[in-house]
C-alpha positions as CSV (number, residue, x, y, z in Angstrom):
1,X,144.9,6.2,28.6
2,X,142.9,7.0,31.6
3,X,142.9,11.1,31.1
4,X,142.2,10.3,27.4
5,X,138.8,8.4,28.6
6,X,138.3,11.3,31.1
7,X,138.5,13.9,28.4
8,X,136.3,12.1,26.4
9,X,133.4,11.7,29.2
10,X,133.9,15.7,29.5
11,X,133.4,16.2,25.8
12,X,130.5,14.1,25.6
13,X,129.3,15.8,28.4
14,X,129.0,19.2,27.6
15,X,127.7,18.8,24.3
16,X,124.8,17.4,26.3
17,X,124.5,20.0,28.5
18,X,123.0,22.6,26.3
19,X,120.2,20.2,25.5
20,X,117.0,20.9,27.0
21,X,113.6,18.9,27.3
22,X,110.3,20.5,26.6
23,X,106.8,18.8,27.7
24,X,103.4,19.1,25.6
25,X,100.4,17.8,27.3
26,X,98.3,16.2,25.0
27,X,94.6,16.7,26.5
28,X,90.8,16.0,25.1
29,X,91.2,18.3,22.6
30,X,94.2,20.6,22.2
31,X,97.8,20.2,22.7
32,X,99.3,22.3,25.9
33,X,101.0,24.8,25.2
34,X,99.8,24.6,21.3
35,X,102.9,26.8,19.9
36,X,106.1,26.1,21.5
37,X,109.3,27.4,20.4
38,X,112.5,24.9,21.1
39,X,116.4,25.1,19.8
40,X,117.5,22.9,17.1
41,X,118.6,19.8,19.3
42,X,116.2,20.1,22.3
43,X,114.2,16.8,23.0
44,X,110.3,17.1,22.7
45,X,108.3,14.7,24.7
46,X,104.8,15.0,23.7
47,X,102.4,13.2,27.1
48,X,99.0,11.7,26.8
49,X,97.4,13.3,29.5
50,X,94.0,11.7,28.0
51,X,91.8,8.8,28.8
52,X,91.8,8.4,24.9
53,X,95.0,8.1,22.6
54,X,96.2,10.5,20.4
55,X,98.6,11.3,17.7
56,X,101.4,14.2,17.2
57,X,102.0,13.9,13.4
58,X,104.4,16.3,11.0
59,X,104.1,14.6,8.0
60,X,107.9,14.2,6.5
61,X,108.9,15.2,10.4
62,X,107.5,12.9,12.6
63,X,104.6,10.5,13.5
64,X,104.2,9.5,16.7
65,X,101.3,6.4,16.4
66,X,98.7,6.2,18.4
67,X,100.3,7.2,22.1
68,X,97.7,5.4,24.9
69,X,96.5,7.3,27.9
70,X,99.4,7.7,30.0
71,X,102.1,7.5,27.2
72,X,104.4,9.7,25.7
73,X,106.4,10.2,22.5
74,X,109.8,11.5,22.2
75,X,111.2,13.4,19.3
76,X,114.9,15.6,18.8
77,X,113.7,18.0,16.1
78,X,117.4,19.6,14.2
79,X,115.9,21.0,11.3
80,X,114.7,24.7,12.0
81,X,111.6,26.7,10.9
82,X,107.6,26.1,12.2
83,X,106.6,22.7,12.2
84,X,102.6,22.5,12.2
85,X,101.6,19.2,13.9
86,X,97.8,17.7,14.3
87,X,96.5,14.7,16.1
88,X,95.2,12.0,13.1
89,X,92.3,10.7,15.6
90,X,90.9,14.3,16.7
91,X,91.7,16.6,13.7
92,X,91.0,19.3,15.7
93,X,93.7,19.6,17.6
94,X,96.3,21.5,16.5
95,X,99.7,22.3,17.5
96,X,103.1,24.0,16.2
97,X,107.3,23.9,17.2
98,X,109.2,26.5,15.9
99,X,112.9,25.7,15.9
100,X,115.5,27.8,16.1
């Protein structure tokens, strides 16, 4: 039973291990870096490096809500191709993921 467990932990393990976490920096008015290209899987973690909130929003992908100053939002995007995202409270920033 023990080795079973073991074997298990391994497993679970290594299909971890190829996971990777990227960091935009939302700011006053862009995204940083505004493209960023990620593998299907990898975790996204979108920071509000802001004294005002902001959005990330893919519509049909993802919509993070307002994230406050010093906040993030985390997102595991699978489905590859470019993913445009925009902030809903500054329209003019702009961003896009391209998965692979």
């Amino acid at each position: 039973m023990r080795w079973i467990l073991a074997a298990l932990a391994l497993t679970t393990a290594a299909g971890c291990a190829g996971r990777k976490e990227h960091v935009i920096s939302m700011k006053p008015t862009t995204y940083e870096p505004e493209t960023l290209t990620v593998e299907s899987g990898d975790l996204v973690v979108f920071k509000n490096d802001d004294a005002n909130p902001h959005t990330a929003v893919a519509p049909g992908r993802f919509d993070s809500g307002q994230v406050p100053p010093g906040g993030s939002f985390r997102v595991t995007l699978t489905k590859t191709g470019e993913l445009p995202y925009a902030c809903t409270l500054h329209p003019m920033m702009k961003g896009k993921l391209i998965v692979k």
